[in-house]
KOLDREN-699571 format. One record per residue (C-alpha): x negated, y negated, z; residue number from 1. Coordinates in Angstrom, 3 decimals, padded with zeros to 6 digits. Example, Ala and Ser with C-alpha at 12.3 -4.5 7.8 and 13.67 -1.06 7.14 Angstrom:
2
<<-012.300 004.500 007.800> 1>,
<<-013.670 001.060 007.140> 2>,
This chain:
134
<<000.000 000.000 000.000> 1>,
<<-001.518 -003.727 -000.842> 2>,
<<-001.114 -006.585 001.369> 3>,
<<001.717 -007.536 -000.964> 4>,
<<003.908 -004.592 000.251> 5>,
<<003.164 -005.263 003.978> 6>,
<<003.590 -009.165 003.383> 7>,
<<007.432 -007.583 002.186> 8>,
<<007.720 -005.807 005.694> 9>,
<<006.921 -008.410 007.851> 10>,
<<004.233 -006.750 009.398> 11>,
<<001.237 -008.636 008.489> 12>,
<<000.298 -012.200 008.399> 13>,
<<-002.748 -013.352 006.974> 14>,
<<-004.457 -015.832 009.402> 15>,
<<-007.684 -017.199 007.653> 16>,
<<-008.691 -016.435 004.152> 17>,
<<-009.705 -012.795 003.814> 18>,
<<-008.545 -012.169 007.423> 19>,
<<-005.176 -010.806 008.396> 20>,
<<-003.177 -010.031 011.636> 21>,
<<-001.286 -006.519 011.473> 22>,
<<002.086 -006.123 013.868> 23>,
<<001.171 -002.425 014.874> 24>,
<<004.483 -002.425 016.234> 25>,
<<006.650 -003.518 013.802> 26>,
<<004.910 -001.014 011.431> 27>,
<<005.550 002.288 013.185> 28>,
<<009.007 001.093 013.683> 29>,
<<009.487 000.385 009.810> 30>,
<<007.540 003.809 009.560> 31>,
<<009.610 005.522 011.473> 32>,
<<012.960 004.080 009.714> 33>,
<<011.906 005.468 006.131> 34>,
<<010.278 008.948 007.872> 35>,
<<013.455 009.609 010.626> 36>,
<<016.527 008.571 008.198> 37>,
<<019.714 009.757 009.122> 38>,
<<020.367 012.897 007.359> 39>,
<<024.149 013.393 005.909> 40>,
<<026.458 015.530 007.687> 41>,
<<026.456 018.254 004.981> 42>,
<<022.383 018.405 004.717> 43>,
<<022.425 019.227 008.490> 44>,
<<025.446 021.598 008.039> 45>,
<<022.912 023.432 005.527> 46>,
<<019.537 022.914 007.677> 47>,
<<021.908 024.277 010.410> 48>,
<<022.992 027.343 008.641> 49>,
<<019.324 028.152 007.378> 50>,
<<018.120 028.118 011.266> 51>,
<<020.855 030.043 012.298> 52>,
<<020.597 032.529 009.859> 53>,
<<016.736 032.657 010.499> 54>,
<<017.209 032.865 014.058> 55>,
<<018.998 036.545 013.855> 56>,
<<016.553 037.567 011.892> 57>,
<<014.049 036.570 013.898> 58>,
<<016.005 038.136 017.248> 59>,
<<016.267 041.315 015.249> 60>,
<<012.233 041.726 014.848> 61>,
<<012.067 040.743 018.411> 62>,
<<013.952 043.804 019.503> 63>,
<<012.520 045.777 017.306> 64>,
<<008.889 045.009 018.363> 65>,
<<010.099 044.982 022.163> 66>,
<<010.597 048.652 021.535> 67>,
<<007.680 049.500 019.230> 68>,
<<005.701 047.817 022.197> 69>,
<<007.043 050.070 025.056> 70>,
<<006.495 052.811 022.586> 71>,
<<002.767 051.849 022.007> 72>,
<<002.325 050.630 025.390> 73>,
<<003.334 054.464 026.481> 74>,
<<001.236 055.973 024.062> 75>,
<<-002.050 054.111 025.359> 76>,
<<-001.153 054.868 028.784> 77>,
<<-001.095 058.583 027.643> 78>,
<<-004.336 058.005 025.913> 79>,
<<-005.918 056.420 029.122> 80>,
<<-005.146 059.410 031.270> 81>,
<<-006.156 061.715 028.792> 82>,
<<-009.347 060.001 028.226> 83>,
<<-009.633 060.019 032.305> 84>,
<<-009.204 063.670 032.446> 85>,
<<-011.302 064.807 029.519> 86>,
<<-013.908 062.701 029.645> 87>,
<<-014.969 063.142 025.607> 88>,
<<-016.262 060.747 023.714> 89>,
<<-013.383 061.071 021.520> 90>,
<<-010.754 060.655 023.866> 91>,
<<-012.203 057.357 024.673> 92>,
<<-011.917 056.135 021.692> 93>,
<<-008.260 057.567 020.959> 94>,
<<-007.804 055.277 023.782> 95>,
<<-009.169 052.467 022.700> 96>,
<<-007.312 052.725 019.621> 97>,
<<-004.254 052.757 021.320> 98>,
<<-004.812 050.111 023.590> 99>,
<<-005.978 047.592 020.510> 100>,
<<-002.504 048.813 019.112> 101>,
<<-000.485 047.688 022.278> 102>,
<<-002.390 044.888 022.039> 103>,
<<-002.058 043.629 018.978> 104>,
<<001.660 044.692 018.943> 105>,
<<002.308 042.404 022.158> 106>,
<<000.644 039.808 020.051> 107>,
<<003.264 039.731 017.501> 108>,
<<005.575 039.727 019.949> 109>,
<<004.502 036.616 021.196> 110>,
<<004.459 034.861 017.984> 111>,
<<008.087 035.563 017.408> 112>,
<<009.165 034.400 020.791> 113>,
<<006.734 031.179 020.163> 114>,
<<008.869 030.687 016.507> 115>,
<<012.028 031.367 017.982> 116>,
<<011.401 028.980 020.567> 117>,
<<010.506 025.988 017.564> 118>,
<<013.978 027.189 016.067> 119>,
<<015.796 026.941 018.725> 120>,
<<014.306 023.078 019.449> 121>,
<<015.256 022.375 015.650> 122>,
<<018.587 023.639 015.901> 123>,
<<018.780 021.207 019.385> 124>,
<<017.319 018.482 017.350> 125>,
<<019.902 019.054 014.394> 126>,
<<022.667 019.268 016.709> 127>,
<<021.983 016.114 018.442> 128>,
<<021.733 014.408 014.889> 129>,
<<024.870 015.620 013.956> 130>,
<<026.698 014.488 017.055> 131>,
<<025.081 011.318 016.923> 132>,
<<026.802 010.774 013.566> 133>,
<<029.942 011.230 015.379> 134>,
């Protein structure tokens, strides 16, 4: 943007020749207008819908890695007390494997409880929006 364009916003004022005086504040609020503009009623019906639907999906990979984690979880508890017991060199590293499983399963747990948290603050955010309209 030139010092034209800001000159149109009211956000700068040139002082001396060559030297200018930005309103920082004024700025980020004119920012802010163009970035944060109301959205229509059927554009957050839609955004709405999209969450939503994402949302179950993402609740249904939740349960499903819930129980593939118990499952793996169980399985490198198995290994553990089998490697315990045996003592091998081999058993070790069955349970190894199984705890990197667990591991990495609980992992990907996480991230879909850390996305379906950021849904459910969009779907708060587009909610708010669309009562605001009201």
């Amino acid at each position: 943007m030139n010092f034209a364009a800001f000159q149109t916003l009211k956000t700068v004022d040139q002082v001396a020749p060559g030297q200018y005086q930005i309103h920082w504040l004024e700025l980020c609020e004119v920012f802010a207008r163009t970035l944060f503009r109301p959205m229509s009623r059927p554009v957050i019906e839609r955004r709405l819908t999209e969450v939503g639907e994402r949302l179950q999906r993402l609740r249904t990979d939740l349960a499903v890695a819930e129980e593939q984690l118990a499952h793996l979880t169980a399985d490198a508890e198995d290994a553990r007390v089998r490697s315990l017991v045996s003592e091998t060199a081999q058993s070790g590293s069955v349970h190894r494997d199984a705890e990197r499983h667990a591991r990495a399963m609980e992992r990907h747990r996480d991230d879909v409880l850390d996305d379906i948290a950021r849904l459910e603050a969009t779907q708060d955010e587009l909610l708010d929006r669309m009562g605001a309209d009201d």
